[in-house]
NUPALUM-653673 format. One line per 5 residues: for each residue x, y negated, z negated of N, C-alpha, C. Coordinates in steps of 0.001 Angstrom, whole numbers, plus 500000, padded with zeros to 6 digits. Layout:
X:Y:Z:X:Y:Z:X:Y:Z ~ ...
***
This chain:
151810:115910:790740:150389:115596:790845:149589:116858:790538 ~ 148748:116701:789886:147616:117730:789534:146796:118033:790289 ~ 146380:119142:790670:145158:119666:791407:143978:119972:790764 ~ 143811:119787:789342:142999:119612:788688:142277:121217:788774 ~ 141067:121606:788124:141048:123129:788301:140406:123741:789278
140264:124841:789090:139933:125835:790155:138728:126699:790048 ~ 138205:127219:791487:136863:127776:791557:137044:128528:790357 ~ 138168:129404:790088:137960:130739:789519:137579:130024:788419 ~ 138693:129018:787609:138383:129019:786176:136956:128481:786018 ~ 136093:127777:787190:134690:127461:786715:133968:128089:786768
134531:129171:787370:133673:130663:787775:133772:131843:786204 ~ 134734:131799:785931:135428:131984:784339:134654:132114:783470 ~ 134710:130343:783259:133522:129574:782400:132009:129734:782305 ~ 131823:129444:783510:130161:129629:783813:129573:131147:783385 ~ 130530:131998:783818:130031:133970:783886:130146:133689:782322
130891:133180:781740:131176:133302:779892:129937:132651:779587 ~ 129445:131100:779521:128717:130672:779049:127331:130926:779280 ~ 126928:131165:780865:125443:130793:781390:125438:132520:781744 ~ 126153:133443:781601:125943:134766:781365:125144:135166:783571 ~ 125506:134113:784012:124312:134114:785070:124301:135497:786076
122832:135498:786778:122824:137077:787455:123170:136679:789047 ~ 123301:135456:789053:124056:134866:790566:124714:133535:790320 ~ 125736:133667:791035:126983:132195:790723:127329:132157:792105 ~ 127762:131169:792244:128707:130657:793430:129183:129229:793127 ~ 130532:129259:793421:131351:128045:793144:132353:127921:793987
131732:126674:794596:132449:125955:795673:133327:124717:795586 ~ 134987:124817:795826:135629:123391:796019:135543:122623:797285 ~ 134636:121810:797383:134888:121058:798151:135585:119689:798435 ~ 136430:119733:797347:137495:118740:797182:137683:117959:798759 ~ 138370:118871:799205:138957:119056:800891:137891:117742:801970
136561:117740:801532:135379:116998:802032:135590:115363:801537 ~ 136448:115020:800152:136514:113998:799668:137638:113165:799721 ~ 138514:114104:800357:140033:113653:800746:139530:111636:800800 ~ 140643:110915:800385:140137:109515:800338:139106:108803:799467 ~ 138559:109763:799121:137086:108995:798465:137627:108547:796368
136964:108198:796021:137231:108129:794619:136802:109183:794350 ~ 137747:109498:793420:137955:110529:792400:138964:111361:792939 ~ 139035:111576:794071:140107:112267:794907:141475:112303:794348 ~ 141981:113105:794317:143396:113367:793748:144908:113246:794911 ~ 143884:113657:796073:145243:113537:797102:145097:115140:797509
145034:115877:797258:145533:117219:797643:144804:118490:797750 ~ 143101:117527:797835:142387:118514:798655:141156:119712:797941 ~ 142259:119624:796486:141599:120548:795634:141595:120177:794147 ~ 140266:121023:793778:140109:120389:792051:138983:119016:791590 ~ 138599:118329:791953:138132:117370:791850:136140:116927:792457
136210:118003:793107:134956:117648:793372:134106:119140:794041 ~ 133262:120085:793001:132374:121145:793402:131259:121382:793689 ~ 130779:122507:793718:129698:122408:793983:129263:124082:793311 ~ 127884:123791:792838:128037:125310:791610:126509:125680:791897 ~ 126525:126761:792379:124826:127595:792531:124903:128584:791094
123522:128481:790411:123639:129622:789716:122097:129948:789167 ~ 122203:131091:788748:120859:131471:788307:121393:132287:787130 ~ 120468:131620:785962:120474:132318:784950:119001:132386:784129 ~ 119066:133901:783176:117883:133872:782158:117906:132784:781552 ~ 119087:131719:780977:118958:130873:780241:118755:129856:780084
118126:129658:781566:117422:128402:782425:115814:128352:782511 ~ 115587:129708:782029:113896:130145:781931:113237:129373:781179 ~ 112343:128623:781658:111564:127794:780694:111886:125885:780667 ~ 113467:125727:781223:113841:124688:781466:113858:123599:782243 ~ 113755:122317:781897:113360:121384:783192:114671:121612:784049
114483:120782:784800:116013:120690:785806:117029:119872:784944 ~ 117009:118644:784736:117926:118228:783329:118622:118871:782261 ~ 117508:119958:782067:118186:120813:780803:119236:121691:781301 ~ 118614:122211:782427:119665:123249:783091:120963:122683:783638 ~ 120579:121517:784336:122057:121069:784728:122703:120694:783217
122291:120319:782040:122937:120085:780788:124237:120924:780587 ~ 123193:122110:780509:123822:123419:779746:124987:123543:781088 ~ 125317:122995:782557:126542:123414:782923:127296:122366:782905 ~ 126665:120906:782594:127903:120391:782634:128609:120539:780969 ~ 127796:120675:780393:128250:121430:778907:129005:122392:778892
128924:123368:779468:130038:124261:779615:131161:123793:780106 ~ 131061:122772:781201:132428:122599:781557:132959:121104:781130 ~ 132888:120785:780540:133118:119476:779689:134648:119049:780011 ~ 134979:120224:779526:136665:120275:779320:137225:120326:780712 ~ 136812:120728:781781:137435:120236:782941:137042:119126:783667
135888:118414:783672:135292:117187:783232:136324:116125:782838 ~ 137050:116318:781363:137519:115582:780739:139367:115767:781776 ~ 139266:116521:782304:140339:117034:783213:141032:116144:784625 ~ 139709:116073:784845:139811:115569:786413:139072:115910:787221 ~ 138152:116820:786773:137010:117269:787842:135972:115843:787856
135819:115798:789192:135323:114101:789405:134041:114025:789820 ~ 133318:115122:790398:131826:115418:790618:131739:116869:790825 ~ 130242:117080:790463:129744:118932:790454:128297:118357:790889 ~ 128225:119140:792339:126925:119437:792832:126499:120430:792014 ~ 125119:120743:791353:124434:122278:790931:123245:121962:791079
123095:123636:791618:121868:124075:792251:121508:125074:791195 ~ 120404:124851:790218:120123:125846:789214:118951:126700:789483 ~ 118518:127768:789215:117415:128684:789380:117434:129652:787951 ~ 116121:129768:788216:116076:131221:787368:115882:132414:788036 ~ 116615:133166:787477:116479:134698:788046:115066:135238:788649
114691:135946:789549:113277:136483:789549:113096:137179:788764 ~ 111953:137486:788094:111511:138646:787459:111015:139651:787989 ~ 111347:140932:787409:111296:141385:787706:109619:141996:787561 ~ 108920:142610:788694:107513:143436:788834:107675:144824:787537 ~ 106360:144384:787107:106008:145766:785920:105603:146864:786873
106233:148208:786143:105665:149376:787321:105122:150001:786195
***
């Protein structure tokens, strides 16, 4: 049985694609034990992804969640069975 993937590799992915200046990626698989999509074993299947990037500047909320489930497509197509994300843009920074 597959455990389908892992914080790191979405953590991997995301730092590669969305370049972001804060991430956090959470499995909470473990929370879905039983539920659909569930795999049995706790892990892989269901996250949860904070991030802030420049490349969200300017973007509705739609667009931004786009661009991550776009990045991760391929674990998507995997077995990853739901992704909470919480998107932001970076603060800017004050002119001195």
């Amino acid at each position: 049985m597959s455990t389908g993937p892992t914080s790191a590799q979405l953590d991997e992915r995301l730092r590669a694609r969305l370049l972001p200046t804060r991430l956090e990626v959470l499995d909470e698989s473990h929370q879905h034990n039983g539920h659909v999509g569930a795999n049995g074993t706790g892990f892989g299947t269901h996250f949860r992804v904070k991030v802030a990037s420049q490349m969200f500047t300017g973007l509705s909320r739609v667009a931004r969640h786009r661009l991550v489930y776009d990045a991760l497509q391929d674990f998507i197509d995997q077995g990853l069975h739901a992704l909470a994300i919480e998107t932001e843009e970076p603060p800017t920074q004050p002119l001195v």
